[in-house]
ROMI-267743 format. One line per 3 residues: number of its first residue (from 1); their letters; for each residue x, y, z of N, C-alpha, C, CB. Coordinates in Angstrom, 1 decimal, m for minus. Atoms other than C-alpha are relative to their C-alpha. Glycine has a CB too. Layout:
<atoms>
NUM = A = X/Y/Z/X/Y/Z/X/Y/Z/X/Y/Z ~ ... $
</atoms>
This chain:
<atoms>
1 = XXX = 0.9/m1.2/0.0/0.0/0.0/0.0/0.9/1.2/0.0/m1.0/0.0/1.2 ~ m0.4/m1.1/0.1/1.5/3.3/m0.7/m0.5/1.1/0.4/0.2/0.1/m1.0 ~ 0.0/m0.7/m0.9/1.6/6.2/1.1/m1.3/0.8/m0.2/1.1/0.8/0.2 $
4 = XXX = 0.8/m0.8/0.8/m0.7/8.3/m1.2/m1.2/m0.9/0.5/0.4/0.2/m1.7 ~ 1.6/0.5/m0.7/m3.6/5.5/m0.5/m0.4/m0.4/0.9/m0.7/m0.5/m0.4 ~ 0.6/0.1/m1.5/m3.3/5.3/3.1/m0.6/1.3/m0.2/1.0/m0.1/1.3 $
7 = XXX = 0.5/m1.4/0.2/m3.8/8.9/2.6/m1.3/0.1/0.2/0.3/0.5/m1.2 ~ 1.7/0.3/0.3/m7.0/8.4/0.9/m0.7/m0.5/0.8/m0.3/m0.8/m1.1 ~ 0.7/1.6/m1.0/m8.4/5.3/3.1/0.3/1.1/1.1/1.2/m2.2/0.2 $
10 = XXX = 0.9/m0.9/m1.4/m7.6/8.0/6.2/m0.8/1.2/m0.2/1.0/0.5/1.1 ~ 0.8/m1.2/0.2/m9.1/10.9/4.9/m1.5/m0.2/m0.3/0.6/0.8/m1.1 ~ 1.5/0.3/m0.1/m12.2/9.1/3.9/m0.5/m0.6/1.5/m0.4/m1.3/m1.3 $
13 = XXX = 0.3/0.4/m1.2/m12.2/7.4/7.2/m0.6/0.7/1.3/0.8/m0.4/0.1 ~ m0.1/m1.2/m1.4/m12.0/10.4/9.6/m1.1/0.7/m0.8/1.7/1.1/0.4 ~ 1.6/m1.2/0.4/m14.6/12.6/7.2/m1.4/m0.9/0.3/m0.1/0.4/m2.2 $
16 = XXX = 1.1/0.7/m0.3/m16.9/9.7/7.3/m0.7/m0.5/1.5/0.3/m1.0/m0.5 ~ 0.2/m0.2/m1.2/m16.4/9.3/11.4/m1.4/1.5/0.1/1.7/0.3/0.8 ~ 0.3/m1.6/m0.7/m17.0/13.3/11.8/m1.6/0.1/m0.7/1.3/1.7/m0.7 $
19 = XXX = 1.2/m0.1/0.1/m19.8/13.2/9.7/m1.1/m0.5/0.4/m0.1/m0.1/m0.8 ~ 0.9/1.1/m1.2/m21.6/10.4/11.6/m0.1/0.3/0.9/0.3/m1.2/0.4 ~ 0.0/m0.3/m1.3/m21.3/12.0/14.4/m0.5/1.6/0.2/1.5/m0.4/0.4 $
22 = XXX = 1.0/m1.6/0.1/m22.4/15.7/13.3/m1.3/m0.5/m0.3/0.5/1.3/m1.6 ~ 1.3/0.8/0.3/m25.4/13.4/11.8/m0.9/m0.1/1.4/0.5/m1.7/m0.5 ~ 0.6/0.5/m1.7/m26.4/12.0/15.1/m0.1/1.1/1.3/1.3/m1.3/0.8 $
25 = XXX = 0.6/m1.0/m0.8/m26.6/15.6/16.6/1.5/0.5/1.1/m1.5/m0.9/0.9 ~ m1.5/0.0/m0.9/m22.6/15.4/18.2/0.1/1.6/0.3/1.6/m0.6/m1.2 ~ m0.3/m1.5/m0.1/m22.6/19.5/18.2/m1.0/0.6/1.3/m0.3/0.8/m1.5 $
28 = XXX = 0.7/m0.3/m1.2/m25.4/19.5/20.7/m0.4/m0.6/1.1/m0.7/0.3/m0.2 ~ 0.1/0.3/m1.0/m25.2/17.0/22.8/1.2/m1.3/m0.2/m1.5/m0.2/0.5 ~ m0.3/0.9/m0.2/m23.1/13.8/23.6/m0.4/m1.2/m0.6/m0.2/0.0/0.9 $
31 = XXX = 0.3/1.0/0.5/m23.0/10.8/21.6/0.6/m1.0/0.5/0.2/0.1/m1.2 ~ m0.7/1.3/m0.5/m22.6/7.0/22.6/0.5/m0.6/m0.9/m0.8/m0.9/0.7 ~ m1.2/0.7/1.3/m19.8/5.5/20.7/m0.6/m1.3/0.0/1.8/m0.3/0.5 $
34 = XXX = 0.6/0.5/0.6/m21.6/2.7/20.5/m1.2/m0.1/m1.3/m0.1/m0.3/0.8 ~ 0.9/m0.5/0.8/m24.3/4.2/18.4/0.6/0.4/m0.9/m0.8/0.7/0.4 ~ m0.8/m0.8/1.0/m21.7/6.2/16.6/0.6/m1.3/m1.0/1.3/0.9/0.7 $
37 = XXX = m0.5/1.1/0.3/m20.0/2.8/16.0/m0.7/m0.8/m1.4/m0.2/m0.7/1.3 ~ 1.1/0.6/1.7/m23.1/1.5/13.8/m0.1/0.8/m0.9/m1.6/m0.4/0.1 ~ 0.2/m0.8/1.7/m22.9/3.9/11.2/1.6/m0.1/m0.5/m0.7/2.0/0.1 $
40 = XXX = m1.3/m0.6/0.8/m19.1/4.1/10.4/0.5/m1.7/0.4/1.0/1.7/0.9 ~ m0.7/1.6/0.7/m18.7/0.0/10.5/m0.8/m0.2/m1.1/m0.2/m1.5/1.0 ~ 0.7/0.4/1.1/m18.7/m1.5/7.0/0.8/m1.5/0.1/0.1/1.0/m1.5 $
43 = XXX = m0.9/1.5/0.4/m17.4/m4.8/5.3/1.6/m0.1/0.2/m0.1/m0.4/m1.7 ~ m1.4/m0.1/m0.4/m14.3/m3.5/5.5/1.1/0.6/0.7/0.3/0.1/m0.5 ~ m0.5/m0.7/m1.5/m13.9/m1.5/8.7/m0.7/m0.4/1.1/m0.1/1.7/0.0 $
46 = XXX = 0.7/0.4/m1.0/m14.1/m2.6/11.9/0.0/1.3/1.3/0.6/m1.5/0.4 ~ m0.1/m1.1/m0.9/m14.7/m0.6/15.2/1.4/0.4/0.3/m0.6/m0.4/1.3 ~ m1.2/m0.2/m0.5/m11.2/m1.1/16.1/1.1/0.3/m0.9/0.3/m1.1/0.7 $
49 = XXX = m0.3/m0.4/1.1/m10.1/0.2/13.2/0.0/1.9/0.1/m1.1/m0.8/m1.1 ~ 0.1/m1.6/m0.3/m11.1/3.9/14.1/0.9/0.3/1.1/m1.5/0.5/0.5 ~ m0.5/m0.5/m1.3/m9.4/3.6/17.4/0.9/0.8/m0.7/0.6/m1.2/1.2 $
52 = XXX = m1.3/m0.8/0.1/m6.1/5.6/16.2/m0.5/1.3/m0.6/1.2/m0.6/m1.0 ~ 0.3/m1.4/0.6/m8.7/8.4/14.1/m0.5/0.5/1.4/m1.1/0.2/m1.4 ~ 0.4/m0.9/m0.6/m10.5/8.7/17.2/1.3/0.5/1.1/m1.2/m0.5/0.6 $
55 = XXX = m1.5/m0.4/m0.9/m6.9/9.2/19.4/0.2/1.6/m0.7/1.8/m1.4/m0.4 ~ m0.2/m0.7/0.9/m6.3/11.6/16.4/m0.8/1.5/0.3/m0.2/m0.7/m1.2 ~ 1.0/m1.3/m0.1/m9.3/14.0/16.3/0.1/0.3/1.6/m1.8/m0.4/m0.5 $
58 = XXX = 0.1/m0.3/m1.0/m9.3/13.8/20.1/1.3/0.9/0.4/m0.3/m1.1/0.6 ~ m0.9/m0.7/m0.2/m5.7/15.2/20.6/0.2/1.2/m1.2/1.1/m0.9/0.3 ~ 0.2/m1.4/1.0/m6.7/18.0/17.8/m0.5/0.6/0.6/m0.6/0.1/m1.2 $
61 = XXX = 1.6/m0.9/m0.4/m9.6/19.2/19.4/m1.2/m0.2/m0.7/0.2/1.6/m0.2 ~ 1.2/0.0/0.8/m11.8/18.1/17.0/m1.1/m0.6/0.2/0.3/m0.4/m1.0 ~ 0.7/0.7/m1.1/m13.6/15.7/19.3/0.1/0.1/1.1/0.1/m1.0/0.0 $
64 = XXX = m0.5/0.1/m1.2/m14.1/15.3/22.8/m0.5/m1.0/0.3/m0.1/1.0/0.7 ~ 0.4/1.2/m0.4/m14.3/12.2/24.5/m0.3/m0.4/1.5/0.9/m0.7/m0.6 ~ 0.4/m0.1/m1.8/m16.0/11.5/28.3/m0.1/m1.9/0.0/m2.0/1.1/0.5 $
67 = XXX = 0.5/1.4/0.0/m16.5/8.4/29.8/m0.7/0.0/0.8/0.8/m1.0/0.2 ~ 0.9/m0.1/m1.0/m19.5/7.7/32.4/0.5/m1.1/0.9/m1.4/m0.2/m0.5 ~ m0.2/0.8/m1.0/m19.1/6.0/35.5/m0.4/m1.8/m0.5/m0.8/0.6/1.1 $
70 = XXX = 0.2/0.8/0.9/m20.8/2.8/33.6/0.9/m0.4/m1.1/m1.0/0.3/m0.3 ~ m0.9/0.6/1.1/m17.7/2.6/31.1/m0.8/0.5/m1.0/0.4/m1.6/m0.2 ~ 0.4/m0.6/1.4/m20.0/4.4/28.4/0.8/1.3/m0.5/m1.4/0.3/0.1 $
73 = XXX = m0.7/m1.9/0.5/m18.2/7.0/26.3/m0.9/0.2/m0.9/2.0/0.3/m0.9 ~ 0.7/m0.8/0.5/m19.7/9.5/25.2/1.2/1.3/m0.9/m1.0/0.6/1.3 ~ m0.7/m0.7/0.9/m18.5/11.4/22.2/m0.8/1.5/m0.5/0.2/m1.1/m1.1 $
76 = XXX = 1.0/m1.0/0.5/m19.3/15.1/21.0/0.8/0.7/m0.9/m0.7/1.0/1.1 ~ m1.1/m0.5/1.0/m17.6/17.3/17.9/m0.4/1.4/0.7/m0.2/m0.3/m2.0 ~ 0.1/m1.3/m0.2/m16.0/20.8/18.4/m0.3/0.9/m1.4/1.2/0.4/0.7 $
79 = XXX = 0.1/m1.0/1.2/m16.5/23.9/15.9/1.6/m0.4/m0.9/m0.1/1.9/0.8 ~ m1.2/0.1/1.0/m12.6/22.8/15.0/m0.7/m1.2/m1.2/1.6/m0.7/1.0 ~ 0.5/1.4/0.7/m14.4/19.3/14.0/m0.5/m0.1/m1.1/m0.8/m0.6/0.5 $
82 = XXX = 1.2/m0.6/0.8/m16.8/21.2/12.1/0.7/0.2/m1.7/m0.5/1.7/0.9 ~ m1.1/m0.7/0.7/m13.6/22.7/10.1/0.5/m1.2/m0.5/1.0/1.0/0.8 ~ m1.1/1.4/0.6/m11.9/19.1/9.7/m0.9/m0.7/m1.0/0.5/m1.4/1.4 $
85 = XXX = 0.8/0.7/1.3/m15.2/17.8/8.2/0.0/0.7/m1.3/m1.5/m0.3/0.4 ~ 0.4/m0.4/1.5/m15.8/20.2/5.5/1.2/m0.3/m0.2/m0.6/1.5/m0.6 ~ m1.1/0.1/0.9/m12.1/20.3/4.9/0.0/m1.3/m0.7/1.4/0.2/0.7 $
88 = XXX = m0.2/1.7/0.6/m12.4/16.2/4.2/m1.0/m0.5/m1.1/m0.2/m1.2/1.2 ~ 1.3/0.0/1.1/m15.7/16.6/2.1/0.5/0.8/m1.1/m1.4/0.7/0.6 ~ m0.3/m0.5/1.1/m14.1/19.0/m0.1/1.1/m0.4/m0.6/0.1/1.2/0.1 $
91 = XXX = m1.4/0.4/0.3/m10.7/17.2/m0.4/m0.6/m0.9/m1.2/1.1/m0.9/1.5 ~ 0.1/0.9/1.3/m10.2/15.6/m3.8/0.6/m1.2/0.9/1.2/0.7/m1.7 ~ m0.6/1.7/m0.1/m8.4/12.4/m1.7/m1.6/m0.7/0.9/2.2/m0.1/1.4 $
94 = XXX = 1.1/0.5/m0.8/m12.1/11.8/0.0/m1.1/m0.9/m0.9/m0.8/1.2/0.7 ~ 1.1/1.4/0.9/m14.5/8.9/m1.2/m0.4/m0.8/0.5/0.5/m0.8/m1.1 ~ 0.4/1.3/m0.9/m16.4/6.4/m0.1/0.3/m1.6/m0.8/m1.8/0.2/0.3 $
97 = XXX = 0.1/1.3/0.9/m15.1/3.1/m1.3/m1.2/m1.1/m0.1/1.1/m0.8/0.4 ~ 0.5/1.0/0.1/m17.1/0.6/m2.6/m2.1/0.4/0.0/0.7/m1.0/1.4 ~ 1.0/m0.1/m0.2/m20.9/1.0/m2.3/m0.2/0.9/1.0/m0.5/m1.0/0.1 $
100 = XXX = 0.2/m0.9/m1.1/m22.4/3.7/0.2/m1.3/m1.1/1.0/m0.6/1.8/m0.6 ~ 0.9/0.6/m0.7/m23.6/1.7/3.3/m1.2/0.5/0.2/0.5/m0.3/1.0 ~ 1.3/m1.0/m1.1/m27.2/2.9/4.7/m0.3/1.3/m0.5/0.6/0.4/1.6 $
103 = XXX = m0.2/m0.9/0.8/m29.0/5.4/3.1/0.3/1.4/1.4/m1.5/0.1/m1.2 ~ m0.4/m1.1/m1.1/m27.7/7.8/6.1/0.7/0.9/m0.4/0.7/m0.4/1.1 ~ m0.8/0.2/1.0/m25.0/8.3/4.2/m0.4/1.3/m0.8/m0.1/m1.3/m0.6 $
106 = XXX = 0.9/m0.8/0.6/m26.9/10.5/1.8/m0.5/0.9/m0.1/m0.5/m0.1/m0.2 ~ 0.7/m1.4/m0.8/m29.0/12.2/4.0/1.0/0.9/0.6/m1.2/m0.3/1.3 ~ m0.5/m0.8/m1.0/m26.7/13.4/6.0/0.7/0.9/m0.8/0.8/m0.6/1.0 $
109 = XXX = m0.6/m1.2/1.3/m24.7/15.1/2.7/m0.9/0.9/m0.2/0.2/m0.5/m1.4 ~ 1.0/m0.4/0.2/m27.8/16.2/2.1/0.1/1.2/1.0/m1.0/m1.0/0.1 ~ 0.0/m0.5/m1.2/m28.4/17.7/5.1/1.0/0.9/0.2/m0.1/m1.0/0.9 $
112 = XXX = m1.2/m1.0/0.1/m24.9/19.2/5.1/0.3/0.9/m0.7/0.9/m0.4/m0.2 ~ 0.1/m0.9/1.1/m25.1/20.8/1.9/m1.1/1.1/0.5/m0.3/m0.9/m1.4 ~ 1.3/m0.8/m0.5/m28.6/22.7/3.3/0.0/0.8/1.1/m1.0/m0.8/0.3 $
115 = XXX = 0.2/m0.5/m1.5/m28.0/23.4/6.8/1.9/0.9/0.0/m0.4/m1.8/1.5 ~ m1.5/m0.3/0.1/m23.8/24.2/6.3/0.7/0.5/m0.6/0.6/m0.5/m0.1 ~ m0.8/m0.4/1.2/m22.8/25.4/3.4/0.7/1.7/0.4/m1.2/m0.2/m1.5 $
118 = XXX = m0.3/m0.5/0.0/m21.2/28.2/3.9/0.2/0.9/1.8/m0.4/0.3/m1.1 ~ m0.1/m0.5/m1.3/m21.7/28.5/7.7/1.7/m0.1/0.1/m1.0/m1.0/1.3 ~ m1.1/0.2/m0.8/m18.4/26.8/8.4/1.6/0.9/m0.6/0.1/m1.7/0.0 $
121 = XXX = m0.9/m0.7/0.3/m16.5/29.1/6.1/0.2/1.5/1.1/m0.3/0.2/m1.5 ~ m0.2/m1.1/m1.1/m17.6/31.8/8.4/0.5/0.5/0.9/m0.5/0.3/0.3 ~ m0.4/0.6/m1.5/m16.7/29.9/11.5/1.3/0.0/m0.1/m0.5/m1.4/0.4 $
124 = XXX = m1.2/0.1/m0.2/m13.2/29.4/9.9/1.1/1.1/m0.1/0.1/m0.8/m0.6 ~ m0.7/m1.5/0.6/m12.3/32.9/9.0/m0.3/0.7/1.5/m0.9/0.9/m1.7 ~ m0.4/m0.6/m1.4/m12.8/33.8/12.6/0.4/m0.7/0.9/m0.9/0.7/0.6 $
127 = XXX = m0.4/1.2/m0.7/m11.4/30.8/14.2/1.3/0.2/0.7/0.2/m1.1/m0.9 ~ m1.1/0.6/0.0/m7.6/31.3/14.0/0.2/1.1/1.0/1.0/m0.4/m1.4 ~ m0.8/m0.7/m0.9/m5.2/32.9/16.5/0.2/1.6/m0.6/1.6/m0.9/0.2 $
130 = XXX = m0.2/m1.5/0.8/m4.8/36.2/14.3/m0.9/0.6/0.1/0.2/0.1/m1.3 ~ 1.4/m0.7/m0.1/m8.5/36.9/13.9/m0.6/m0.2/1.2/m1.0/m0.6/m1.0 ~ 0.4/0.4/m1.2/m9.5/35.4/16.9/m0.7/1.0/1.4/1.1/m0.6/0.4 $
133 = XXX = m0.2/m0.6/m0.7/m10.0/36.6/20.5/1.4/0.7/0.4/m0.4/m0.6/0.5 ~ m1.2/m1.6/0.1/m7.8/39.9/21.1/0.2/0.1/1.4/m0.7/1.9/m0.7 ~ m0.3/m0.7/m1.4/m8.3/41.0/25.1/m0.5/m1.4/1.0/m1.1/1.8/0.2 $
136 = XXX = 0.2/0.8/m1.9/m8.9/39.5/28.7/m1.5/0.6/m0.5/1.1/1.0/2.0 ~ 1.3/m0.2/m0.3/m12.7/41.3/28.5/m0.5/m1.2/m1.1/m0.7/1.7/m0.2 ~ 0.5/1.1/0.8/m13.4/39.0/25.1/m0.3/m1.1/0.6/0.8/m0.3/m1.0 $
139 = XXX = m0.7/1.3/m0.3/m11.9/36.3/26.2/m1.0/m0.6/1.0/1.6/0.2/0.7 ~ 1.0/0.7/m1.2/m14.1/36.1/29.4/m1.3/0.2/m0.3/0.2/0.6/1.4 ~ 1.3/0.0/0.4/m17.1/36.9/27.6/m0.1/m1.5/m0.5/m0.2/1.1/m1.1 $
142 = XXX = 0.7/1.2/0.7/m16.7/34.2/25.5/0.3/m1.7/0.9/0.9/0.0/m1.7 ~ m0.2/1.2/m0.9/m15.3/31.6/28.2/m0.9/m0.4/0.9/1.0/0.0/0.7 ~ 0.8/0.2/m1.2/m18.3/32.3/30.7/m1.3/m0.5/m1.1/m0.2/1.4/1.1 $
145 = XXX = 1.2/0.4/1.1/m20.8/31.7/27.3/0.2/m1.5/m0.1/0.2/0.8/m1.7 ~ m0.3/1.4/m0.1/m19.1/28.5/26.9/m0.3/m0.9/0.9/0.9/m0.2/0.0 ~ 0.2/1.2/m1.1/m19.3/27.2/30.1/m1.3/m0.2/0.3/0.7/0.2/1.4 $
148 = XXX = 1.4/0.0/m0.1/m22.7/28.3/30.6/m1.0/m1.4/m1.2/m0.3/1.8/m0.6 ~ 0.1/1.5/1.3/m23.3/25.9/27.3/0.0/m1.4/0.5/1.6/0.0/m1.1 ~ m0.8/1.3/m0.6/m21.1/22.9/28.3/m1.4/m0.4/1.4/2.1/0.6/0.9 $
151 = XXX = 0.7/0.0/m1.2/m23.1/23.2/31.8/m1.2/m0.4/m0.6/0.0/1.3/1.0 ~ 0.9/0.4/0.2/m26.1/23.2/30.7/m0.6/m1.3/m0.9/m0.2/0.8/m0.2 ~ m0.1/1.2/1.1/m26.1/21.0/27.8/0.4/m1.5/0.6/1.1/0.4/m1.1 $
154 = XXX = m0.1/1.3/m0.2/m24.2/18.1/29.4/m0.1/0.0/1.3/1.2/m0.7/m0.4 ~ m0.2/0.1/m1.4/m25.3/18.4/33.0/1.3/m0.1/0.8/m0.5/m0.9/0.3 ~ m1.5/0.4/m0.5/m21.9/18.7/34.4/m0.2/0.8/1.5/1.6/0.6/m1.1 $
157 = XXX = 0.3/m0.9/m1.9/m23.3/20.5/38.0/0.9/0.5/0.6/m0.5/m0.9/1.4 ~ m0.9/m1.0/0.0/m21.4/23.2/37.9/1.6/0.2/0.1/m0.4/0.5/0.7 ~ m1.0/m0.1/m0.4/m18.2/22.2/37.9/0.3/m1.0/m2.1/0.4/m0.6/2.0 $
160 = XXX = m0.5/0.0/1.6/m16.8/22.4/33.9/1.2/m0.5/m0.1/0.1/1.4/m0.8 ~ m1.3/0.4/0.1/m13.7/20.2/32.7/0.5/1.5/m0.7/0.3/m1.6/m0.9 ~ m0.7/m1.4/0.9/m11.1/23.2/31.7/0.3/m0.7/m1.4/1.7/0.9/0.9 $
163 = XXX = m0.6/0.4/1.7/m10.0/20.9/28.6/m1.1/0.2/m0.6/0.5/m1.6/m0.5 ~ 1.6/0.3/0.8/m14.0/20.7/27.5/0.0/1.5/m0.7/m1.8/m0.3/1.4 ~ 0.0/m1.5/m0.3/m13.7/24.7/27.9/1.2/0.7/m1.4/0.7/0.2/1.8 $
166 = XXX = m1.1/m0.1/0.7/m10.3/24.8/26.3/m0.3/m0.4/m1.7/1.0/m0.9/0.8 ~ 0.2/0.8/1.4/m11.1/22.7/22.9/m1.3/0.3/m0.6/0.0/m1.7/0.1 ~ 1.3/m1.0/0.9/m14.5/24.7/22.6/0.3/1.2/m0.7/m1.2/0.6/0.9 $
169 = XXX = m0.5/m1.8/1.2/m12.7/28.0/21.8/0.9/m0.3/m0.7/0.7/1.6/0.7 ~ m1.0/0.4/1.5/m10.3/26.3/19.7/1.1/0.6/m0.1/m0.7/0.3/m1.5 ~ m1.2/m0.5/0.3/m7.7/27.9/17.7/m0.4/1.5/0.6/0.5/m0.1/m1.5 $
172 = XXX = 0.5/m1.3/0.3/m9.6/31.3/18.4/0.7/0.7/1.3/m1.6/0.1/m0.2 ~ m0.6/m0.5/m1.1/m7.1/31.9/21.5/1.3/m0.9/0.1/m0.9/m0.1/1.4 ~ m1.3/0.9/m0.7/m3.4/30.8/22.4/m0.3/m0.7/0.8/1.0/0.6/0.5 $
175 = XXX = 0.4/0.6/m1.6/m2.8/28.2/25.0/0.9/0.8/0.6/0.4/m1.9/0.4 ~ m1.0/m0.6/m0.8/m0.1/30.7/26.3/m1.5/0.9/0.5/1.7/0.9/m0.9 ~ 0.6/m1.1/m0.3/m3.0/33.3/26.4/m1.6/m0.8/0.8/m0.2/1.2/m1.7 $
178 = XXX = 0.8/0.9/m1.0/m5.6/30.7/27.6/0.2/m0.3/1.0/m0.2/m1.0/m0.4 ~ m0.5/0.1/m1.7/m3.8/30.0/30.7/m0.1/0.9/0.6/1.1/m0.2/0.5 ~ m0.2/m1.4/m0.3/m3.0/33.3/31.2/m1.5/0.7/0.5/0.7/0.7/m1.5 $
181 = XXX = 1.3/m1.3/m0.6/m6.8/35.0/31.4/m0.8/m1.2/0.2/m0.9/1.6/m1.3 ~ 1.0/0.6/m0.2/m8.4/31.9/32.3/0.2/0.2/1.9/m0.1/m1.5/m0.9 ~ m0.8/m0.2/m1.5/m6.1/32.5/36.0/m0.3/1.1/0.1/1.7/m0.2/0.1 $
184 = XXX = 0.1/m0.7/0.2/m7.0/36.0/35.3/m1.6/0.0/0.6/0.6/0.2/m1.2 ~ 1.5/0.1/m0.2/m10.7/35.1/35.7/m0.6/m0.3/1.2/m0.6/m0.9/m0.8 ~ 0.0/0.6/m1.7/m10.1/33.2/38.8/0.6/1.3/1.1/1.5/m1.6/0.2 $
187 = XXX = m0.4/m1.2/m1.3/m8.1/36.3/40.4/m1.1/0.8/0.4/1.0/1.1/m0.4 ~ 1.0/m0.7/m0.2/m11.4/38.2/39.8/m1.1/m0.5/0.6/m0.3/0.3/m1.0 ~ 0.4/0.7/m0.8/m13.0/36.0/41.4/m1.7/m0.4/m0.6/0.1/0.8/1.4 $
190 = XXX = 1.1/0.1/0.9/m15.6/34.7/38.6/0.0/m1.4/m0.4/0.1/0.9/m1.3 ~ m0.1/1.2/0.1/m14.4/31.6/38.0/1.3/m0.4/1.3/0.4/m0.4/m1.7 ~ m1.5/0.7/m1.0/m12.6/29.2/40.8/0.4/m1.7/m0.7/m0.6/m0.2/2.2 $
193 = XXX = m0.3/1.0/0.6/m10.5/26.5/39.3/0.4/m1.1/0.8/0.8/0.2/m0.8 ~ 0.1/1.0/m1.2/m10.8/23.5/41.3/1.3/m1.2/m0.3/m1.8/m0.9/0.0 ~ m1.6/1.5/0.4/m7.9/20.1/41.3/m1.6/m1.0/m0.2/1.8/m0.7/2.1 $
196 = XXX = 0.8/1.4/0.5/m9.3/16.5/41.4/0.5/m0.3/m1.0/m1.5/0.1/m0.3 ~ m0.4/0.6/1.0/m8.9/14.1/38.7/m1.0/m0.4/m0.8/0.7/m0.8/0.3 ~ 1.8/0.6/1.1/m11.1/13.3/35.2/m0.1/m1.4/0.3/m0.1/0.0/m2.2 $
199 = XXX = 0.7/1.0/m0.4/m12.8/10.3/35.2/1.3/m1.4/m0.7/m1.8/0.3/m0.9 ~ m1.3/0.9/0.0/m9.8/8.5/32.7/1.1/0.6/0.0/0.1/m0.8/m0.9 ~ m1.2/m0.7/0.3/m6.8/10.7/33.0/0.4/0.0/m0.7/0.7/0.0/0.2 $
202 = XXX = m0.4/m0.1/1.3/m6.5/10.9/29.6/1.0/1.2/0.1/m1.3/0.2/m1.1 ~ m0.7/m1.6/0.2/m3.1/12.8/28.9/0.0/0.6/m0.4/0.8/0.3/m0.1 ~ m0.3/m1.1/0.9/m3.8/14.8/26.5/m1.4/1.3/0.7/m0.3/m0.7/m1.9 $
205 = XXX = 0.8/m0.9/m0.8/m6.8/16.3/28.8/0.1/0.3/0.7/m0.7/m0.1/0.3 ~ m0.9/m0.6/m1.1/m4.8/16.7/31.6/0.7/1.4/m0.7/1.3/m1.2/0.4 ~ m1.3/m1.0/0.5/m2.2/18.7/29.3/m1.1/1.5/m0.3/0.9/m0.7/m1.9 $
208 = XXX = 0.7/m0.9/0.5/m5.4/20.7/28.0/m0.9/0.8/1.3/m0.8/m0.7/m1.2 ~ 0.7/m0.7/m1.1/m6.4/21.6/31.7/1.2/1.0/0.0/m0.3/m1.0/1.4 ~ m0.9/m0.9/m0.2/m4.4/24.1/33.7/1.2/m0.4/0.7/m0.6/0.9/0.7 $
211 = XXX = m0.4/0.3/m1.5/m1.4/23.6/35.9/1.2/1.0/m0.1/0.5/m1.9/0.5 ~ m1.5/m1.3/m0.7/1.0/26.2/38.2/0.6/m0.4/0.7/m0.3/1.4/0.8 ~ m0.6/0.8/m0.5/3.5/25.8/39.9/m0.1/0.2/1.6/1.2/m0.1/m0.5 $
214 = XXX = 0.7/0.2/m1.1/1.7/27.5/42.9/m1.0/m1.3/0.2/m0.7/1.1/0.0 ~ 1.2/1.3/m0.9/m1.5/25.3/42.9/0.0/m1.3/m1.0/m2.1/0.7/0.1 ~ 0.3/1.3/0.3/m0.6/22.5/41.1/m0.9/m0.1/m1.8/m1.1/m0.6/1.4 $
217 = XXX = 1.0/0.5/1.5/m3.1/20.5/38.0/m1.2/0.6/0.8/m0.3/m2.0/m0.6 ~ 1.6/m0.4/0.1/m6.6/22.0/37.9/m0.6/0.0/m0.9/m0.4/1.1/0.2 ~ 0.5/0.0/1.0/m8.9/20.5/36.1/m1.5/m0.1/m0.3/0.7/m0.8/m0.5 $
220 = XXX = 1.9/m1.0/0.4/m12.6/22.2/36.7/0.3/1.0/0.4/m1.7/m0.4/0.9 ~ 0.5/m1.5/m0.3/m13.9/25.4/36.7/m1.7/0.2/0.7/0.2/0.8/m1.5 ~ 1.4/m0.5/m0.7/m17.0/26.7/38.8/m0.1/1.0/0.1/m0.2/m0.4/1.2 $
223 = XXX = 0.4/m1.1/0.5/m18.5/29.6/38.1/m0.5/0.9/1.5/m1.3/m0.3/m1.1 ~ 0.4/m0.9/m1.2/m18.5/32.1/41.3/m1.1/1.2/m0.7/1.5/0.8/0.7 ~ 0.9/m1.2/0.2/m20.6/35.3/39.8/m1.1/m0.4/m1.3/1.0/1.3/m0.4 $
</atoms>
């Protein structure tokens, strides 16, 4: 196999994940990888076959991945995700080999083409670190909108993973400058950032929390005001 059509085979792979998973509603709530599972196995992929895209999208930001006390993970896509899928739908190396399983498949193009089309160009032209968030007041506008989100949406009773937080605003803030006024938020006494540990210590969600070398890893936030 040559390099060029792994290429292919992963780029159809990972567009076909993200899209199954924008399908099934992943932007507004929590999806069970099991469910996700039945749309993106065919004849010639198995579940354990994704494991390395989902490692992939997950240490991008493009996914986020939880697990429930029950061993269920729950899966949800970020606005980056949003950005990885069209990029893999418009890529000339994207295709679905062989027959299109399920007419899901279809609709959900469908569906993409109607509901998307030109949202996500909008989303990506203010995304990056240049255009992005500029000040400390932004910044905490848009971090207390988020959490407010997150919170509500996945019940998390009031206490927000900072990586969940972190991988919602995406590129649209440094991590130098994300540390920086999210500690900034806590001095003001608006957010307090708590320790404890996630549920699997995934390192790459550790890395995407906070840690000083006053107080250590902190990896929730709770909303004082």
């Amino acid at each position: 196999m040559t390099s060029k059509s792994f290429s292919k085979i992963e780029i159809s792979a990972k567009t076909r994940l993200l899209l199954a998973l924008w399908d099934l509603g992943g932007t507004k709530q929590e999806v069970k990888k099991g469910e996700l599972s039945k749309r993106i196995v065919t004849k010639d992929k198995k579940v354990a076959d994704y494991e390395g895209i989902f490692k992939e999208l997950e240490k991008k930001g493009a996914i986020a991945i939880s697990k429930t006390k029950k061993s269920v993970y729950l899966i949800s896509i970020s606005p980056l995700g949003l950005e990885v899928l069209s990029e893999g739908l418009k890529s000339p190396e994207f295709r679905f080999e062989g027959n299109i399983v399920g007419t899901w498949v279809a609709n959900a193009l469908l569906k993409w083409i109607s509901q998307m089309n030109g949202a996500v160009a909008a989303t990506a032209s203010t995304n990056g670190v240049k255009s992005g968030i500029k000040s400390y007041d932004e910044f905490k506008q848009v971090t207390l909108e988020v959490y407010d989100q997150l919170n509500r949406d996945y019940n998390l009773d009031d206490l927000v993973p900072i990586y969940r937080i972190r991988r919602e605003i995406g590129e649209r803030v440094s991590r130098e400058h994300f540390n920086e006024w999210m500690l900034e938020i806590q001095a003001n006494d608006i957010l307090q950032l708590q320790g404890g540990s996630l549920p699997d210590n995934d390192p790459a969600k550790l890395e995407d929390s906070i840690t000083t070398e006053v107080s250590g890893l902190r990896c929730y936030a709770k909303r004082l005001t």
